[in-house]
Steps between C-alpha positions, in 0.01 A plus 500: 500500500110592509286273246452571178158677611665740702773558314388550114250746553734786701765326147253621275386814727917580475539495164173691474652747678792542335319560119313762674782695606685453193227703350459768750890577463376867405343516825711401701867429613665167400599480903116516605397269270812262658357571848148395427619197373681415819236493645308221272834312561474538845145340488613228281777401787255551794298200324794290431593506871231288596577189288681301703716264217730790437783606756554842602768535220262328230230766585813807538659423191185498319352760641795703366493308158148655430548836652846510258310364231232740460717807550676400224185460258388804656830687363477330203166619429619867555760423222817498785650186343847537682314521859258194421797303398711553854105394662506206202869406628439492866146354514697180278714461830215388673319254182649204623242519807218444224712275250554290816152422562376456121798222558355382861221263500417653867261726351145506359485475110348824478786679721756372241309614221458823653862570605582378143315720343653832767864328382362536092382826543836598690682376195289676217504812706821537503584377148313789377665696689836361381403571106449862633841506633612323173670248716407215259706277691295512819221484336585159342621366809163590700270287211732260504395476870148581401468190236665271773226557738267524200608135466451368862303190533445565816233794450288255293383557086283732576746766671762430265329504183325878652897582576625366153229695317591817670905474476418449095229797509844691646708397259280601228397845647874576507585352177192728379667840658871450354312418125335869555735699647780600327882548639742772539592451126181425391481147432289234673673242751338194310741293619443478872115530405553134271662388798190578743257368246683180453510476910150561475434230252716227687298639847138414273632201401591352849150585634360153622093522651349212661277260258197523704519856565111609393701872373732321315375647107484806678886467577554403142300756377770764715801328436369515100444837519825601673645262279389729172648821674824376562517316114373881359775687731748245425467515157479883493802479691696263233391732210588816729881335491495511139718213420257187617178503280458128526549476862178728456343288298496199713330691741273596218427118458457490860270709511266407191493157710330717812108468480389759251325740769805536703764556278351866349517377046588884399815528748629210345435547159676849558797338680546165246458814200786688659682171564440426114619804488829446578555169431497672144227304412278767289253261309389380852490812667301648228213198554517574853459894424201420310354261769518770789365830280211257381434401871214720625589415830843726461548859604618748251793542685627142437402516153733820477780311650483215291517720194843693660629143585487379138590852360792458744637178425422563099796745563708364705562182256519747228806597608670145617381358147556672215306285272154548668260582255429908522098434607544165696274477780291798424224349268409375924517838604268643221244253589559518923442919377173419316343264780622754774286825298205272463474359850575886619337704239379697751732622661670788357858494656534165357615582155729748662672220659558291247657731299717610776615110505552494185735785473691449795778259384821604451493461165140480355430263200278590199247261559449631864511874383237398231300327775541866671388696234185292431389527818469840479372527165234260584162728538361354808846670664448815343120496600578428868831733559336793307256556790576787694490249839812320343687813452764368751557136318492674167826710589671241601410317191641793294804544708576097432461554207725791433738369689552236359471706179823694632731223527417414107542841409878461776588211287394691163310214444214785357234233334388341828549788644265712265255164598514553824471875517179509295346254713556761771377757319178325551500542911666804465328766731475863299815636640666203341358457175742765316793378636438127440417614102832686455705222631271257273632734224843414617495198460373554151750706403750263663310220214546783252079463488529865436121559415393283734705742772349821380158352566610420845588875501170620421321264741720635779433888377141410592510554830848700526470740165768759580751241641877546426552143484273447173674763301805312615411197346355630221814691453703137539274328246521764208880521573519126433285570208788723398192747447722852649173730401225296766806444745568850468112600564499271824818729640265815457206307638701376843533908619170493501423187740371576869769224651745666248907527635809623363642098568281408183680695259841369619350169499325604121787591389717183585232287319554710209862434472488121532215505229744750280321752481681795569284775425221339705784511795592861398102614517510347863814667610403804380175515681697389800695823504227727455418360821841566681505861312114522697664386820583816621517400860629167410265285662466240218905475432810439657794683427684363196193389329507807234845386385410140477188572295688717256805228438293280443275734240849575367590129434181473320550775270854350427351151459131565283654794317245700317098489573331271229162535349238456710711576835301598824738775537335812371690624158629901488289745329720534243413130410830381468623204709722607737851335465723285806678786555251762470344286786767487689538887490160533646570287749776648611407841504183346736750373701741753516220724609385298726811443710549876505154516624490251784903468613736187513377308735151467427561442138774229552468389857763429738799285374695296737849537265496869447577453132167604385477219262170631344570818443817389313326253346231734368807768390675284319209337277414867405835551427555224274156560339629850441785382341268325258263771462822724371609194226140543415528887458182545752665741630173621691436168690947465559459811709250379691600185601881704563357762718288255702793283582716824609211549721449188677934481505404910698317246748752273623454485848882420534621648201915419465675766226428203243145542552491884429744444178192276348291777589685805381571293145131402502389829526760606236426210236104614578626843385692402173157263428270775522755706304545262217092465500470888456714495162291219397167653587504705144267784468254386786621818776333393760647148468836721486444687787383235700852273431686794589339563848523155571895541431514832690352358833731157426786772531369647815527152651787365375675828604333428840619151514868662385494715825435196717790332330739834560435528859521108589837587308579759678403345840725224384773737412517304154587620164180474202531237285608475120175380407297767732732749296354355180158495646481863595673613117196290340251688726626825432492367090118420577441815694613729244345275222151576690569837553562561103170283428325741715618816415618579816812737410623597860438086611753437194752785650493356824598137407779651297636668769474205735664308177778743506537457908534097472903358431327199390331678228666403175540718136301205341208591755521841423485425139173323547336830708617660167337247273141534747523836481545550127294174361171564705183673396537764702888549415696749747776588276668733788510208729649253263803740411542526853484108542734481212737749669534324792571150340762685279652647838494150641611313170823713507601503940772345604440137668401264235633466098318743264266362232551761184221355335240591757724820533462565115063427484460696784713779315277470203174464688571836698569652139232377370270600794611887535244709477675793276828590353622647785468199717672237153775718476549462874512163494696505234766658650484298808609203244779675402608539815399140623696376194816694594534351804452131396717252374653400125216339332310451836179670304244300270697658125108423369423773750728692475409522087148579643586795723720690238256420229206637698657778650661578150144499383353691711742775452427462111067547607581783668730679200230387239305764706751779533573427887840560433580510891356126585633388176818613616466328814380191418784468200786557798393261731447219194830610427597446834324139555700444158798464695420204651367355193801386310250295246378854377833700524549509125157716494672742706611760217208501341338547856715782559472687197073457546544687798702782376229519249264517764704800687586723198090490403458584859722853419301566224180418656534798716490753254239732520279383212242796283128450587337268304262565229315196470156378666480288832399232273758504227780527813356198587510303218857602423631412793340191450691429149852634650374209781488190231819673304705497851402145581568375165885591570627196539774481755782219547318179631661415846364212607304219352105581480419201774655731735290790426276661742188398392332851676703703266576286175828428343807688512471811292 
C-alpha cells in the first residue's frame, strides 16, 4: 500500500468528493455521482500499487474495500439506507485485510492507525445506517466491534482515546435523537436511549491518556464535557421513563460534581426540579423553583416550565393523597409568578403565559385561579395589553379567561365563574363586551344577586341597546322577582329588538312557567301566535306549530284561571275580567278560525300514527269545558267551545263514523247551548237574536254532519242507530223550538211535517212541539193544535200500550185551545166517539167529570144567551160523554129534563115577536137584567168545583 502521504490526501480528497455530491443530488443523478467517485477510487488504487509490502490481493481487496465503502456513504447520504447497507455488508467481507494489519507489527505505526481509523469509520457508517433500518441488533453488534478496536493497545493512547471519544460522542448523538423523536404511538424509546448513555458513560470512563501527554487537560477538559452531555441525556432519559426519578438524580449528583462551566447550572436545576418533582418531594421542588426564576441567567422559557412542572406534580399528588392540604405547594408558585413579572416586566406576552399555566390543570385550585385573576387585575397588565400593538395577546388573554370562565359556568359553579368572566370583561374587544356582561348577569342571577344582574344588564345595553338578549334577562330577573307587570313589559319590549326571533318567546315563555307565572307565559304565547297568524307564507313556522301554541295557551287558561289585577293581558272594554271559560271560548273560536283558514296540515303538521292526536286532544278539552260552561249556565261561551270542537272533529284527516258522531252531537249540543242562552238572554233582542243564529247555523252543520253519517250508512248498507234516531228527534225538537223563537211560521210547518214523516218520532215529542208552540212569545196556536193532533193520532196507533192520561190532557188541551164553538163542539164530539171505542174504565173518571162538566157548561153559556141551537148541541153531546161517566149518571134526569127545557124555549123562540117599543138603550139594559136573572138559575151541580173549567166558571 502507498504511504500514508500518498494515500491520505486522495482519503480525504474521496470523502470530499462524496459530501459534494450528496449535496448536488438535485443536479444530478445518484449513478453520476457513483461514477465520479470511481474514479477517485481508481486513483486511490493506482497509488497503492506501488507500495511494495502489500501483495496483489492486499492491494485488490482493498482497493475494493474503499471503492465499496464510499458507495455506500455515498447512498447513505442520498437517504438510500437499504442500498448503503448491501455496500456496508459487502465492503465488511473484505475488513479483515485492514483488521489484519492494525494486528501485524509489519507495518508502520501510522499505517495501523490509519487503517484503524478506515475500519472505525466502516463501523459507525454503517451503524447509522442500521438505526435507519431499525435493525437495532446490527447496530449493537457493529459498536461492539467498534469499542473492541476502540480498545486496541496496539494503536497507542492517543488513537484510542480519539476512537473512544468518538464511539461515546455516537452513543450520545443517538441517545439524543430517540429522547426527541417520538414513536408510532407517541411515546419516547427511553429505554434503549438509557442504555446508549450508560454505554457511553462506561466508554468515558475506560478512556486512559498517557501521563506526559502535554494535551492531557485538554483531554480532560473533552471527556468532562462529553461527560455532562451524557449525565443531562441520561437523566432526561430516566425521568422520560417515568418510574426512575432517583436513577435521575444520581446523575444529577454527577453532574453538580462536573466543574461548574461545563455542566450548564439552569439545565440542572430544571432537571433535579422535575426530578423533585416526582419524587413527590414539593417543599424541595418549590426551593428549587424559586432558585431558577430568581436566576437571571435563565430564559423565560425555563422559568415557564418550572412553573407547569410544579403546577403538574401539585396535581398529580392531589389525587394519590387525599389529605394534601388544598393550597400545598402554591405559596412557591405565587412567589416563582412574582419574580418571573418583575425580571420580565417588559415583556407583554409574559403575563399571558402565566395565566395560561395557571389555568391549564385539569382541575385548577383556588389559590392558582386567584394567582390568575391578580395577574390580570394588576394595572401594569392592563396598561401594557390595552395598547392597540398588543391587540393579539389581549384576545387571547380574554379567550383564557372565558374559557376557563365556561367550564365554571359547565360545572354551575357560577361564583368563580362570575370572577372570571368580569376579569374578561376587562380585555374584552367591543364586539365582546355585551356578551361577556349578560353572561356576568347570569351568573348573578344563578347567586340570586338579582340587582347586581340587572346592572350587568344595563352595562351590556351600552353598547348593544336594542338587543333581544337584555329584555330576556330582564324578563328572567322580574319573573324571579315574581314582579308579572315588568316581566310582562320586557315581552312587549323583545318584538321590538333588531336580533329579535320567534325562538325567544318559546324560550320566554318556558321561563315563565318554571317561575309560575302563568300569565307572563300566556302574554308570550300569545305574541307568539300573532306571529304564526303574520306568517302567511310560513317562513318563520313549521307545520304543527299553530296547534302546539294554542294547547299549550289552552292549558294555561285551565291552569291560571281568571286574569288577576294588574295582569299584562289587556282587560275587555266592558271592564270585567274575563272568566276561564270565557277565555277558552276566545281561544277557540281563534283557533277554529284559524284551521278553517290555513287547512290541516299546516295547522297540525304531519303525524306519523294517523290518529290526529292534537286535534282530538284540542276537541275533547273544548268539549269537556263545554260541559262545564252548560253546569255553569254560560250558555254563550258552552256553544262556543261545542261548535269549535264539531269543527276541528269536521277536520279529521281520517275521520272513522266515531269521529263524525262527536261531530254531529257537538254541533247539536252547540245548538241546544245557544238555545238555552237565548231564553236566558231576557229582554236584550239582539242578545236573542244572536243565540238563535248561532243555533240555526249549529243545525245547518249538524244536519250536514247527519248526511255524512247516512251515506257512510248507506255505503255500508247498515241500518241508523237507536241513538242517531234519538239524535235526529232532539234536532228536529231544537229546530222547531228556533223556528217558534223566531217567528218563522212556514220553518215551524216544515219541521212538523218532517216530524210527522219520522217512525221514530214519538207522541211525547209531539207533545213538546205543542208545548213550544203554545208557551212562546210569539205563540202559533194553529201549529200547536196541529202538533197536538198528531201526538193524539200517535198516542192512540196500534204498536205500543196507550197512555189515557196523556190521551185525556191532550183532549183537554185541544178543548181548551179551539178557537170558537164550532171547533169545541167538534172536539167534543170526537171524545165521544174516542170514548165509545175504548175500554171499561180505560179513561181518567177525573176527566171524564171534566169533559161532561165543561161541555154541559158550555151548552148552559150558550142558552143563558138564547142560542137555543148550540145549547142544544152542546147539552146532547154532554149527554152523550155522560155515558161513559158512570160517577155522574145519577145527574142524568136532571140533565135530560134541562135539555128539554132548552128545546121547548127553542119552539117558542121562533115566534114572530111585535116590534119593540123601547129605545136602543133601554133594549140594552134589559137584556142585560134578563142576563144576571138567567145566570142566577141555579142548575144541578155535576161535578165538584175543582173540576170546573176555569175559562168558563162553575157549573151553572
Amino acid at each position: 500500500m502507498a504511504p500514508t502521504s500518498a494515500l491520505s490526501p486522495l482519503l480525504v480528497h474521496a470523502n470530499a468528493v462524496v459530501q459534494g455530491l450528496a449535496a448536488d443530488t438535485a443536479k444530478e443523478a445518484p449513478e453520476d455521482a457513483v461514477q465520479q467517485l470511481k474514479s477517485i477510487v481508481f486513483a486511490i488504487t493506482s497509488a497503492g500499487r506501488h507500495n511494495k509490502k502489500l501483495t496483489s490481493d492486499e492491494q485488490t481487496a482493498i482497493w475494493k474495500l474503499v471503492c465499496i465503502l464510499w458507495t455506500g456513504k455515498l447512498w447513505a447520504d442520498f437517504k438510500d439506507y437499504e442500498t448503503a447497507e448491501a455496500c456496508y455488508a459487502k465492503a465488511m467481507e473484505y475488513a479483515h485485510y485492514l483488521m489484519e494489519i492494525c494486528n501485524t507489527a509489519d507495518h508502520s505505526q501510522s499505517f495501523k492507525e490509519e487503517c484503524a481509523a478506515e475500519l472505525f469509520g466502516l463501523y459507525l457508517d454503517r451503524t447509522a445506517v442500521a438505526w435507519q433500518l431499525q435493525q437495532k441488533a446490527l447496530a449493537s453488534s457493529l459498536l461492539g466491534r467498534a469499542r473492541d478496536l476502540a480498545s486496541n493497545e496496539d494503536l497507542g493512547c492517543e488513537v484510542c482515546f480519539q476512537l473512544s471519544l468518538m464511539l461515546a460522542h455516537v452513543h450520545a448523538k443517538q441517545a439524543q435523537h430517540l429522547l426527541t423523536t417520538r414513536q408510532a404511538d407517541g411515546t419516547l424509546d427511553s429505554g434503549e436511549a438509557i442504555g446508549l448513555l450508560n454505554a457511553a458513560n462506561e466508554i468515558i470512563g475506560n478512556m486512559t491518556s498517557d501521563d506526559e501527554d502535554p494535551a492531557m487537560d485538554d483531554k480532560i477538559m473533552a471527556a468532562n464535557q462529553l461527560s455532562a452531555q451524557v449525565y443531562r441525556q441520561l437523566a432526561w432519559a430516566y425521568l422520560e421513563a417515568g418510574d426512575k426519578p432517583a436513577p435521575a438524580m444520581s446523575c444529577i449528583r454527577a453532574l453538580r460534581d462536573l466543574p461548574m462551566e461545563m455542566t450548564q447550572q439552569s439545565v440542572i436545576s430544571f432537571l433535579a426540579l422535575k426530578t423533585l418533582c416526582q419524587l413527590g418531594k414539593l417543599d424541595e421542588a418549590e426551593t428549587e423553583l424559586l432558585s431558577i426564576v430568581s436566576s437571571s441567567a435563565v430564559s423565560l422559557a425555563i422559568c415557564l416550565g418550572s412553573v407547569k412542572l410544579v403546577l403538574a406534580a401539585i396535581a398529580a399528588q392531589k389525587k394519590t393523597d387525599s389529605d394534601i392540604v388544598e393550597n400545598s405547594g402554591l405559596a412557591g408558585v405565587k412567589s416563582a409568578v412574582g419574580l418571573i413579572q418583575e425580571r420580565f416586566a417588559d415583556q407583554a406576552n409574559v403575563p399571558v403565559q402565566l395565566v395560561r399555566l395557571l389555568l391549564a390543570q385539569e382541575k385548577v385550585s383556588e389559590a392558582a385561579e386567584q394567582t390568575a385573576l391578580d395577574i390580570c387585575a394588576a394595572e401594569q397588565t392592563n396598561e401594557m395589553l390595552t395598547q392597540e400593538e398588543e391587540a393579539p395577546l389581549k384576545e387571547q388573554l380574554f379567550t383564557l379567561l372565558y374559557n376557563h370562565a365556561t367550564v365554571h359556568f359547565q360545572q354551575r359553579s357560577y361564583s368563580p365563574a362570575g370572577r372570571f368572566f368580569q376579569a374578561a370583561h376587562l380585555y374584552a374587544k367591543e364586539g365582546n363586551k355585551a356578551k361577556t356582561a349578560r353572561v356576568m348577569a347570569v351568573c348573578n342571577i344563578a347567586t340570586r344577586s338579582l340587582n347586581r344582574a340587572l346592572e350587568y344588564v344595563d352595562i351590556a345595553a351600552q353598547t348593544e341597546p336594542r338587543s333581544v338578549y337584555n329584555a330576556f334577562l330582564r324578563l328572567k330577573i322580574h319573573l324571579l322577582q315574581q314582579d308579572s307587570k315588568a316581566a310582562g313589559d320586557q315581552i312587549k319590549a323583545m318584538l321590538s329588538c333588531e336580533d329579535f326571533s320567534h325562538e325567544v318567546l318559546r324560550v320566554a315563555a318556558q321561563e315563565a312557567l318554571a317561575a309560575e307565572q302563568g300569565h307572563v307565559a300566556k302574554a308570550a304565547l300569545l305574541h307568539l301566535h300573532s306571529l304564526v297568524e303574520k306568517d302567511k307564507e310560513a317562513a318563520m313556522f313549521q307545520p304543527g306549530d299553530e296547534a302546539m301554541i294554542i294547547s299549550n295557551l289552552v292549558k294555561l287558561v285551565q291552569e291560571i284561571g281568571e286574569e288577576p289585577e294588574g295582569s299584562v293581558e289587556q282587560q275587555p272594554e266592558t271592564g270585567k275580567k274575563d272568566t276561564e271559560l270565557s277565555e277558552m271560548a276566545r281561544l277557540y273560536v281563534k283557533a277554529s278560525s284559524r284551521l278553517a283558514e290555513v287547512g290541516y296540515q299546516r295547522f297540525f303538521g304531519s303525524d306519523s300514527t294517523g290518529r290526529a292526536t292534537s286535534l282530538e286532544w284540542l276537541a275533547a278539552t273544548a268539549w269537556n269545558a263545554a260541559i262545564t260552561a252548560g253546569d255553569s249556565k254560560k250558555y254563550r261561551d258552552a256553544a262556543t267551545l261545542l261548535a269549535a270542537a264539531g269543527s276541528f272533529y269536521e277536520k279529521h284527516p281520517m275521520p272513522e263514523t266515531s269521529t263524525v258522531q262527536y261531530q254531529k252531537m257537538a254541533f247539536l249540543m252547540a245548538a241546544s247551548a245557544a238555545l238555552e242562552g237565548a231564553k236566558g238572554a231576557g229582554e236584550c233582542e239582539q242578545a236573542v237574536n244572536d243565540h238563535l243564529d248561532v243555533a240555526s247555523k249549529m243545525l245547518q252543520q249538524y244536519k250536514q254532519a247527519t248526511q255524512a253519517i247516512t251515506d257512510r250508512h248507506q255505503s255500508l248498507g247498515s241500518a241508523p242507530t237507536r241513538t242517531e234516531d234519538k239524535s235526529q228527534v232532539y234536532m228536529l225538537l231544537m229546530d222547531f223550538e228556533v223556528a217558534v223563537h223566531m217567528g218563522n211560521l212556514q220553518g215551524q210547518r216544515d219541521v212538523l211535517e218532517q216530524c210527522k214523516q219520522i217512525s221514530s218520532f214519538s207522541a211525547e215529542s209531539m207533545l213538546k212541539l205543542a208545548a213550544f208552540s203554545k208557551g212562546a212569545s210569539r205563540s202559533t196556536p194553529d201549529i200547536a193544535r196541529e202538533a197536538l193532533h198528531a201526538a193524539l193520532k200517535l198516542l192512540l196507533s196500534k204498536g205500543h200500550a196507550v197512555r189515557y192520561d196523556q190521551v185525556a190532557q191532550t183532549l183537554r188541551t185541544l178543548v181548551e185551545m179551539s178557537p170558537n164553538d164550532a171547533d169545541k163542539l167538534k172536539m167534543y164530539q170526537e171524545a165521544k166517539e174516542l170514548l165509545a171505542g175504548l175500554p171499561s174504565n180505560a179513561y181518567p173518571d177525573r176527566e171524564l167529570q171534566w169533559l161532561v162538566s165543561t161541555c154541559w157548561n158550555r151548552g148552559a153559556h150558550q142558552a143563558k144567551f138564547q142560542r137555543s141551537e148550540a145549547a142544544e148541541q152542546y147539552m146532547r153531546v154532554a149527554l152523550g160523554l155522560l155515558d161513559h161517566c158512570n160517577s155522574l149518571s145519577a145527574r142524568k134526569q136532571m140533565m135530560v129534563e134541562e135539555l128539554s127545557k132548552v128545546v121547548q124555549g127553542k119552539k117558542g123562540n121562533n115566534r114572530a115577536e111585535a116590534p119593540s117599543t123601547k129605545s136602543p138603550s133601554e133594549r140594552k139594559r134589559c137584556r142585560t137584567e134578563d142576563d144576571v136573572i138567567a145566570t142566577a138559575v141555579p142548575l144541578a151541580d155535576l161535578m165538584d168545583t175543582s173540576f170546573a173549567d176555569n175559562n168558563h166558571g162553575e157549573p151553572s
